[in-house]
KEPASE-403919 format. One record per residue: residue in one letter; x, y, z of N, C-alpha, C in turn. Coordinates in steps of 0.001 Angstrom, whole numbers, padded with zeros to 6 digits, always signed. Atoms other than C-alpha are relative to their C-alpha. Layout:
N
aXYZXYZXYZ
...
% end
This chain:
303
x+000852-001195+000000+000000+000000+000000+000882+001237+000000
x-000821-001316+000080+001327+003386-000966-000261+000818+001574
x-000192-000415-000649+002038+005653+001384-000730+001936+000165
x+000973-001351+000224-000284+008933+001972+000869+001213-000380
x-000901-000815+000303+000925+012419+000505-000075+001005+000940
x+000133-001311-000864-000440+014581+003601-000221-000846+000728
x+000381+000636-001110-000476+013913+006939-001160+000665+000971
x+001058-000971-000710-003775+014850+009047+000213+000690+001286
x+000340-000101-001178-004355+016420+012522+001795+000598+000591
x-000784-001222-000253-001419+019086+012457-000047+000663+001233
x+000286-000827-000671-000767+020427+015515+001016+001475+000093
x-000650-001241+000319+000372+024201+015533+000891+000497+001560
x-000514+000300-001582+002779+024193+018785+000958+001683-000383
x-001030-000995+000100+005591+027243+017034-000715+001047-000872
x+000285-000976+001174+004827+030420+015900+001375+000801-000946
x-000675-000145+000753+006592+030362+012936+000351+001218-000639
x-000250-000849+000609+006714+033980+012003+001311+000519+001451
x-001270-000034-000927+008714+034621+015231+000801-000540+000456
x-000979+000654+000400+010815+031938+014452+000845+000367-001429
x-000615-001021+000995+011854+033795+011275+000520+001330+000312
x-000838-001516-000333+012593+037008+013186+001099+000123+000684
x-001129+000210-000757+014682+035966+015282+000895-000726-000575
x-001462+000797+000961+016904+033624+012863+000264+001570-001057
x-000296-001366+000977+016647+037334+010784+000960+001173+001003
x-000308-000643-001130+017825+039018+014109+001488-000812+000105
x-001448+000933+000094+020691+036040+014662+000696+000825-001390
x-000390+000174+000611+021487+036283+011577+000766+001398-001092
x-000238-001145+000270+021667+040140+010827+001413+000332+000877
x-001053-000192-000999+024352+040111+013803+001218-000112-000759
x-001371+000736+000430+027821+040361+013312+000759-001072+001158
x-000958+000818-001042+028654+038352+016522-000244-001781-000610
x+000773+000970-000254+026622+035528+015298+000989-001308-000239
x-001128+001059-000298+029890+033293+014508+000596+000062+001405
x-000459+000406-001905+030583+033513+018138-001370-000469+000867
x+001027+000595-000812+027581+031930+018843-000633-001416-001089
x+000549+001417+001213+026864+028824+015767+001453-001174+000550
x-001167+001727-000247+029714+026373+017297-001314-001150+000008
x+001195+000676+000222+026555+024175+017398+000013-000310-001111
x+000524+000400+001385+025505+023875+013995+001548-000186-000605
x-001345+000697+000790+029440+023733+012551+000513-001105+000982
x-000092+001397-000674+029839+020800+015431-001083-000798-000711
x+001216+001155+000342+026821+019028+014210+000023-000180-001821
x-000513+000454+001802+027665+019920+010022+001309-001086+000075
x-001250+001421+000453+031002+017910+010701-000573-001250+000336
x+000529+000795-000389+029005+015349+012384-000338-000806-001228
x+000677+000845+001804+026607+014949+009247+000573-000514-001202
x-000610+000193+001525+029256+015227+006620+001017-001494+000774
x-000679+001298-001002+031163+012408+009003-000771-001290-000919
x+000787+001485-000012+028200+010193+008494-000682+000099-001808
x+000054+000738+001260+027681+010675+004682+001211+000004-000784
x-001183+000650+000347+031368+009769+004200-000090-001315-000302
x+000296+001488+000126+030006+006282+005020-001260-000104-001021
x+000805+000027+001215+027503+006524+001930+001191-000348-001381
x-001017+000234+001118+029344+004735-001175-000782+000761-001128
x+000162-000375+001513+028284+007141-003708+000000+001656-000075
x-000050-001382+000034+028043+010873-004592-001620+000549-000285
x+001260-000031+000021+025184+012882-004815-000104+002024-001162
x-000241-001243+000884+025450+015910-007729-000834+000979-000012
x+000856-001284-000136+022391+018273-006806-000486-000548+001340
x+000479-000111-001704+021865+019010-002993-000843+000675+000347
x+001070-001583-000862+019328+020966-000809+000688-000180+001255
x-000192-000484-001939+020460+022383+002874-000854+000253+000290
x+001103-000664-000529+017298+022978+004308+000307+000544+001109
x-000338-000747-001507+017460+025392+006935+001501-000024+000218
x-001373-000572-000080+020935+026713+006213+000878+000528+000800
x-000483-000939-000730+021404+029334+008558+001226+000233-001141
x-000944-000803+000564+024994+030970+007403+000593-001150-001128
x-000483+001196+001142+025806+027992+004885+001030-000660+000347
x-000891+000732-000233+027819+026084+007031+000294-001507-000040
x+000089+001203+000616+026940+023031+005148+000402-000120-001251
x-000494-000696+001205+028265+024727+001986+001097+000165+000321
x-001582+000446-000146+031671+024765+003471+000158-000640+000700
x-000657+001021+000174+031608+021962+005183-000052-001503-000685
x+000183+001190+001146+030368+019723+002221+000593+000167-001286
x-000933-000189+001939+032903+021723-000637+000749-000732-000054
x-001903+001590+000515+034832+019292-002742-000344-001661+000489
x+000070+001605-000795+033146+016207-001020-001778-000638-001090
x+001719+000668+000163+030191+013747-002277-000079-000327-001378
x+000202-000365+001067+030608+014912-005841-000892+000869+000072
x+001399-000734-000129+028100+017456-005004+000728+001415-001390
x-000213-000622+000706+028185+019728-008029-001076+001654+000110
x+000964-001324+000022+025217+021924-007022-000382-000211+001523
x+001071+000107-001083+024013+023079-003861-000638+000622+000332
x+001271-000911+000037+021087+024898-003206-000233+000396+001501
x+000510-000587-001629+020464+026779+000672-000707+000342-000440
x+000952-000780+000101+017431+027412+001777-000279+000135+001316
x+000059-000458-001532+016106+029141+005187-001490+000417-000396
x+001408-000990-000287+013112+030217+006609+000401+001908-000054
x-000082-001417-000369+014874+033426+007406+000855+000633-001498
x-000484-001176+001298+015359+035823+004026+001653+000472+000416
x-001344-000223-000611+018855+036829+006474+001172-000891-000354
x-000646+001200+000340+020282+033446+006632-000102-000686-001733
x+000236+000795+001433+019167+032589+002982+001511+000775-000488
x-000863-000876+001016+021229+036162+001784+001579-000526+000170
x-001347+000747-000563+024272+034642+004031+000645-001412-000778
x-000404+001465+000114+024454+031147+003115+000166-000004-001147
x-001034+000749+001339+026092+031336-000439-001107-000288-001222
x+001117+000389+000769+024355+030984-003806-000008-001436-000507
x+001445-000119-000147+022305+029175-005189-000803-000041+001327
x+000571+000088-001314+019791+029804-002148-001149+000522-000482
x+001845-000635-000015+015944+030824-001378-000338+000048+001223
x+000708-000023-001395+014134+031925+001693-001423-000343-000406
x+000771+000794+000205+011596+029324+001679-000384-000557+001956
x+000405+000708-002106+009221+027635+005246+000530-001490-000807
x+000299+001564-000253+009714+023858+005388-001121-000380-000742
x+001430+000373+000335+006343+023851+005162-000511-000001-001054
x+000909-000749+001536+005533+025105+001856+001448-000055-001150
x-001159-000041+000702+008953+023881-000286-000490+000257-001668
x+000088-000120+001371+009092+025327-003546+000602-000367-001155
x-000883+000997+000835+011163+022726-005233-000861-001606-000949
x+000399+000767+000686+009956+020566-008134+000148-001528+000478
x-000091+001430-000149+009496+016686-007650+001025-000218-000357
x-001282+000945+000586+012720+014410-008243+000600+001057-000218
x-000724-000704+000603+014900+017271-007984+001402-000286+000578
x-000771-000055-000805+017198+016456-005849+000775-001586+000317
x-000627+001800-000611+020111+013581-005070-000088-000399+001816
x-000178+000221-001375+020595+014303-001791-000655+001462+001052
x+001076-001014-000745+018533+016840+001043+000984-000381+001545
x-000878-000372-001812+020712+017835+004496-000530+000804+000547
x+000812-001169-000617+019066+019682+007082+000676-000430+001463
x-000522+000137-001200+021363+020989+010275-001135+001042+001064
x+000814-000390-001201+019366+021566+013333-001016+001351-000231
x+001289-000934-000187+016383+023315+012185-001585-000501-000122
x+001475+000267-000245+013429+021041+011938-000366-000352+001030
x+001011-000156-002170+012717+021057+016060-000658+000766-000450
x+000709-000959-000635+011175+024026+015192-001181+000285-001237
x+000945+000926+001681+008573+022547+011888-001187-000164+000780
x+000923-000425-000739+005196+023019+013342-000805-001836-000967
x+000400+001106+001242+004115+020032+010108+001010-000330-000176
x-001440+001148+000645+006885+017806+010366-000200-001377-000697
x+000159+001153+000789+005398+014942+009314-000049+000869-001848
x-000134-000609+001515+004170+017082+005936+001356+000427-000207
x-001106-000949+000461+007711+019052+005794+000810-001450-000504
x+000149+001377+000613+008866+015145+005388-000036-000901-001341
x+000287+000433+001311+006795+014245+002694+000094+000719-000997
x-000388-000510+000572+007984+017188+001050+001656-000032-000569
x-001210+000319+000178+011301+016608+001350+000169-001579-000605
x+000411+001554+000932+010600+012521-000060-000434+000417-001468
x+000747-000542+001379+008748+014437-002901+001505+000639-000959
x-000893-000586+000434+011775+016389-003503+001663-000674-000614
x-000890+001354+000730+014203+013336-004280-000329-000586-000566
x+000357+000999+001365+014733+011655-007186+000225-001677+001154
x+000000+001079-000715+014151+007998-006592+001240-000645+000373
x-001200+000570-001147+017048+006646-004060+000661+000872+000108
x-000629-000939-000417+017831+009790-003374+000079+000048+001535
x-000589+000065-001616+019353+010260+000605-000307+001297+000533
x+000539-000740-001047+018063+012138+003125+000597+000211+001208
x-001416+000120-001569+020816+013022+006436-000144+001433+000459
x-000129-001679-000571+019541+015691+008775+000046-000159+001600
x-000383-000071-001288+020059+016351+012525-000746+001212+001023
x+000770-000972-000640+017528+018011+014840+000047-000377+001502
x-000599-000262-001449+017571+018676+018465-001141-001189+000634
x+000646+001171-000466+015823+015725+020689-000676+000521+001283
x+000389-000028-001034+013944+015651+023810+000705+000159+001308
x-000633-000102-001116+016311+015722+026419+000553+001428-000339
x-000153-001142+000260+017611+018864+025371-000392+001149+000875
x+000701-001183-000744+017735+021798+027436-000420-000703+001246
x+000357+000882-001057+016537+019520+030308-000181+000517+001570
x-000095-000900-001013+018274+021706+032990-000700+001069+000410
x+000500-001615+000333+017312+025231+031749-001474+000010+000036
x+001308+000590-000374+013733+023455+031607-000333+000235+000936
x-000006-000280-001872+013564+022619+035231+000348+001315+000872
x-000300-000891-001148+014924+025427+036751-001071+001470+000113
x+001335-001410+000300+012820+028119+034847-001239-000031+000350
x+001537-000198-000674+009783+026384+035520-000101+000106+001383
x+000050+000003-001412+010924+026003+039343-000236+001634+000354
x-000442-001062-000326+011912+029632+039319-001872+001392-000379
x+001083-000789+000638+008672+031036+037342-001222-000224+001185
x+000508+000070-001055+006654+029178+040174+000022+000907+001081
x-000612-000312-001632+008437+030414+043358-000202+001762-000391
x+000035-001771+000153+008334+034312+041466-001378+000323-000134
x+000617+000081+000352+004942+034037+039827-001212-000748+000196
x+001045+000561-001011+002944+031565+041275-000568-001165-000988
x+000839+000370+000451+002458+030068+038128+001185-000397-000986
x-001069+000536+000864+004356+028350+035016-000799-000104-001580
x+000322+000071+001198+004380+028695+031325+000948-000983-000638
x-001557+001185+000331+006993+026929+028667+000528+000727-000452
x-001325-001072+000343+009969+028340+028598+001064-000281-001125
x-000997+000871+000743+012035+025725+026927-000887-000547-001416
x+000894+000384+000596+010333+024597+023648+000315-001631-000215
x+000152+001333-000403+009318+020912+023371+000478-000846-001559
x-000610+000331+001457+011388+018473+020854-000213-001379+000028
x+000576+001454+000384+010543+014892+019278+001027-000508+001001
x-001204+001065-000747+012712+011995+020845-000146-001231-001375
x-000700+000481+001284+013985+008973+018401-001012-000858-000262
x+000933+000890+000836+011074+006570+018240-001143+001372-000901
x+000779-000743+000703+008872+009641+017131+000397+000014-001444
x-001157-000178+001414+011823+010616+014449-000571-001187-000909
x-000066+000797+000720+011698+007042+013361-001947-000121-000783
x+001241+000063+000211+007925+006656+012885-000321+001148-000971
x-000192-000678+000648+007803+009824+011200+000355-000150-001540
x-000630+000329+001502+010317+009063+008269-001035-001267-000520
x+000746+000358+000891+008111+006093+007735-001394+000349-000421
x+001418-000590+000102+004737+007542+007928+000231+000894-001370
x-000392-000737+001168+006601+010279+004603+000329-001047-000976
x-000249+001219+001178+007155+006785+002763+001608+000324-000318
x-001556+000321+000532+011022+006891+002903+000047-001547+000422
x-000120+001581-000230+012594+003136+002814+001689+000696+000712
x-000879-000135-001084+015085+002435+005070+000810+001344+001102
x-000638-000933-000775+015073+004450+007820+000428-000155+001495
x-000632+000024-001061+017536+004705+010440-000062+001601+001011
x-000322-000671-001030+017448+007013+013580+001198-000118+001032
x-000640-000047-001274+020218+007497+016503+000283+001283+000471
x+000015-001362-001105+020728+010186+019250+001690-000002+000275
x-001268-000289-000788+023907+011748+020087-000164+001140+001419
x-000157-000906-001299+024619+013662+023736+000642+001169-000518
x-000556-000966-000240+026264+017113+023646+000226+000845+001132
x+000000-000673-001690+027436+018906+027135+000494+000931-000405
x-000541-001012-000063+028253+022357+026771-000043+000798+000960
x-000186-001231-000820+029925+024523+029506-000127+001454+000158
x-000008-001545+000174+028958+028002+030265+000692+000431+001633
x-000612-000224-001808+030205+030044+033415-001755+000608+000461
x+000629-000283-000737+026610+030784+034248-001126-000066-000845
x+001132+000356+000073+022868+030182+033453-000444+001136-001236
x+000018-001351+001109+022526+034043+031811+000893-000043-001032
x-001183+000344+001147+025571+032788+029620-000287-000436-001396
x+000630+001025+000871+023521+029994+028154-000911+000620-000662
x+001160-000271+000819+020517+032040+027509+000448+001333-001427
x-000854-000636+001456+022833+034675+025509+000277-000177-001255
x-000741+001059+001257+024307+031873+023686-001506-000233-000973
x+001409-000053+000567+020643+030976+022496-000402+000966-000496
x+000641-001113+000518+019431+034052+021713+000707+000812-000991
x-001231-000430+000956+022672+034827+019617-000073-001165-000907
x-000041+000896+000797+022004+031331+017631-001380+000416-000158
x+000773-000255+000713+018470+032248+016920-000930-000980+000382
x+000759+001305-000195+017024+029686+019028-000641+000397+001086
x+000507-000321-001124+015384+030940+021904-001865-000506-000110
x+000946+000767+000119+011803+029906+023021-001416+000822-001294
x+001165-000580+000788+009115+030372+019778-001690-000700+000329
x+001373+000830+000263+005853+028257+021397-000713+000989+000135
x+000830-000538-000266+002957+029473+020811-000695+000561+001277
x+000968+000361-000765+001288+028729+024187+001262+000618+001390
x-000763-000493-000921+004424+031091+026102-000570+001416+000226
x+000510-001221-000493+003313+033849+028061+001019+001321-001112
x-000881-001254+000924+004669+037287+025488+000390+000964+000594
x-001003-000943-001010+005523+039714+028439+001199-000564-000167
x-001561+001014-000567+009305+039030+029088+000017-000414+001262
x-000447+000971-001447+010800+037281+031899+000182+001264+001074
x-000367-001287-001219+011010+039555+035008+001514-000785+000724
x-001138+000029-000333+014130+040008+036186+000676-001318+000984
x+000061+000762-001441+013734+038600+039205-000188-002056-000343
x+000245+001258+000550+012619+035177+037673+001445-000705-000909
x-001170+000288+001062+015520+034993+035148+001362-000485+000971
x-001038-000034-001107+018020+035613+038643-000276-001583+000669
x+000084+001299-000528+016503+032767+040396-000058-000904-000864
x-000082+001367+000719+016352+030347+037918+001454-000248-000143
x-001843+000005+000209+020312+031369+037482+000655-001083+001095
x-000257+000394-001076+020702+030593+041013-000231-001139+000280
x+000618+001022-000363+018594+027467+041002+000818-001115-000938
x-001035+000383+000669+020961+026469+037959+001454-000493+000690
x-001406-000031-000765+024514+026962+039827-000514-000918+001172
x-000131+000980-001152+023028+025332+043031-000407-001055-000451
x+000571+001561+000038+021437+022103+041327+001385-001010-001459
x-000707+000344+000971+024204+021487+038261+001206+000314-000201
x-001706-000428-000059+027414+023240+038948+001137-001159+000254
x-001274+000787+000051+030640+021487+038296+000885+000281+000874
x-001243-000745-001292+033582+021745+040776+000661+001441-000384
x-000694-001739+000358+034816+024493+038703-000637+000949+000115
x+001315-001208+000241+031514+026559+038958-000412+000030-001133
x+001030-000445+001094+030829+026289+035550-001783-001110-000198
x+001546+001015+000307+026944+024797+034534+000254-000533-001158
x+000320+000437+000991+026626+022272+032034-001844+000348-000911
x+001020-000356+001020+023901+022696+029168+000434-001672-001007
x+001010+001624+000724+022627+018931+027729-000678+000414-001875
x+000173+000138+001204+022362+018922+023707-000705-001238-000520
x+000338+001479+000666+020538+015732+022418-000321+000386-001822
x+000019-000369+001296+020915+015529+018836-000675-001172-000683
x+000186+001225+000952+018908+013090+016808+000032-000435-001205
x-000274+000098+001273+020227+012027+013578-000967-000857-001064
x+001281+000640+001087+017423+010812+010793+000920+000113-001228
x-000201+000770+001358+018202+008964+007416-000144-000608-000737
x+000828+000901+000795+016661+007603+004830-000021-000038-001934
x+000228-000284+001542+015928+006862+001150-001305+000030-000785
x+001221+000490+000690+013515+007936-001199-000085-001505-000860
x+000021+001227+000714+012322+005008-002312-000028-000335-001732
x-000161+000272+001442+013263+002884-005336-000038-001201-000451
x+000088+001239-000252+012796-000276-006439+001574-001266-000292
x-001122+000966-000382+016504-001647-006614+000703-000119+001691
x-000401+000141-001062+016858-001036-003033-000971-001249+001051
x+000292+001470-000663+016652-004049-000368-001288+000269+000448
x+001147-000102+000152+013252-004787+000303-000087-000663+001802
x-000100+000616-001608+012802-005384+004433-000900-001772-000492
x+000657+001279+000114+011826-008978+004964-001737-000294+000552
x+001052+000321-000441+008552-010702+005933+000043-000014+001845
x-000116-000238-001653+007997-009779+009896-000173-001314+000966
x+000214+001588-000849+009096-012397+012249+001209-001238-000732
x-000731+001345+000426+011369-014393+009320+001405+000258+000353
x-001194+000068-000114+014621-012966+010132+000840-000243-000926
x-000892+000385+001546+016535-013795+006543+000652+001306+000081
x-000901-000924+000016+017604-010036+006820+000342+000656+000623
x-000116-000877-000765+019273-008825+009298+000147+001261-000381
x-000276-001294+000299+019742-005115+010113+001207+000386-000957
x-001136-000364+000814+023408-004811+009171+000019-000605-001214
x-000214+000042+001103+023134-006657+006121-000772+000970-000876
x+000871-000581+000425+020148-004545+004953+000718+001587-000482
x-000584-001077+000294+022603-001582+005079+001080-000187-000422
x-001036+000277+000525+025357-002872+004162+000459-000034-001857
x+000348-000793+001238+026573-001109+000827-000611+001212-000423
x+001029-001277+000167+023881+001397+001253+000807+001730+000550
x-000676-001225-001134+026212+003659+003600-001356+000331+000747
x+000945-000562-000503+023743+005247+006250+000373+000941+000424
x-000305-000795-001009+023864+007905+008417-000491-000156+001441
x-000204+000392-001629+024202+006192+012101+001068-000807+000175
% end
């Protein structure tokens, strides 16, 4: 049975226009390379893991570009002869190198079968229609074309979570979401097949990053363009006073011997192929004839 081209019962969790202002805000900055170690840690990551892919891939998409640091760190590799950035944010599109377009996820303006290969560094956490953004991106590969992108996971933020909502309590009396809320890896996986890709692999990587203090971290965020966009967050700002204690509630529950606070990254890596019919065909459920590793074996993946 084919596989549906829309997925129903959308829920609208990010408001996506102030998720564009603020990657336009990041991205207008000149500091903002002192604040993307993130996304060029996680592009070497990706280009890592389609090293182990035996083949090249001659017309690319970056979805969700930010400054095109998938454009230098995928030059000269893959055979990639073309690569195309695209961003939600018109900022990050002008940045990231040509060919490019400021394009949503949601609404890709790229012809069927256009594409060998589709990379996307850490920007679909924040895809309101991820299952559809998905089947757009499946639509957008030619058949056995590869799919290798890396979005932020559920554990994420974990700390900065807890403390804000402790802190928003104890000031306020009352709690909103501070931190915005991200898939975890069986979702991921379920996902890619629900968009009709064949073989798809998920795995999670950790990230710990040190700051010297709680207000450090939220800097760092708000200088990458990531800070909280849910809908369902109170739009006053944070009172002072709230922001202090949560600092405080930070340093006393997570501090390292040195004083600095860790900050928890979960990264979950998704990969898959549009489907084609010379690729291995999973077995009958229950017979076991193919295992996992042989099933990939040849294919390269990205895990």
């Amino acid at each position: 049975m084919s596989q549906p081209d829309t997925m129903p019962d959308t829920m609208t969790v990010f408001d996506r226009a102030l998720v564009r202002r603020r990657r336009d805000r990041a991205a207008s900055s000149p500091a903002f390379a002192e604040h993307s170690f993130l996304f060029e840690e996680i592009g070497e990551r990706i280009a890592d893991r389609l090293h182990d892919v035996t083949r090249g891939f001659p017309t690319a998409l970056d979805l969700g570009s930010h400054d095109g640091v998938m454009r230098r760190v995928l030059a000269g590799q893959k055979g990639i002869e073309t690569l195309v950035s695209c961003d939600l944010s018109p900022e990050f599109a002008r940045r990231a190198g040509t060919p490019a377009v400021a394009a949503d996820e949601e609404a890709l303006p790229f012809a069927p079968a256009s594409f060998d290969l589709v990379v996307s560094n850490l920007s679909l956490h924040w895809v309101n229609d991820l299952p559809g953004a998905l089947v757009q991106v499946r639509r957008a590969l030619k058949p056995d074309g590869f799919f290798c992108a890396a979005m932020l996971g559920g554990e994420t933020l974990s700390e900065l979570r807890r403390c804000l909502m402790e802190a928003e309590l104890a000031v306020s009396g009352g709690a909103s979401p501070r931190v915005s809320p991200f898939a975890d890896v069986r979702d991921a996986g379920s996902l890619l097949q629900r968009a009709g890709f064949a073989l798809p692999v998920v795995d999670s990587d950790t990230i710990t990053v040190t700051y010297a203090d709680a207000l450090a971290l939220m800097r760092d965020l708000r200088g990458m363009g990531e800070t909280n966009a849910v809908l369902a967050r109170r739009t006053v700002p944070a009172r002072r006073e709230m922001l202090f204690t949560a600092a405080a509630l930070y340093a006393e529950r997570f501090a390292e011997p040195d004083g600095r606070i860790p900050a928890t990254f979960q990264v979950l890596y998704l990969a898959a192929w549009a489907p084609h019919e010379s690729q291995q065909q999973p077995a009958r459920p229950g017979s076991g004839t193919v295992p996992l590793g042989e099933a990939l074996k040849g294919r390269g993946g990205c895990g």
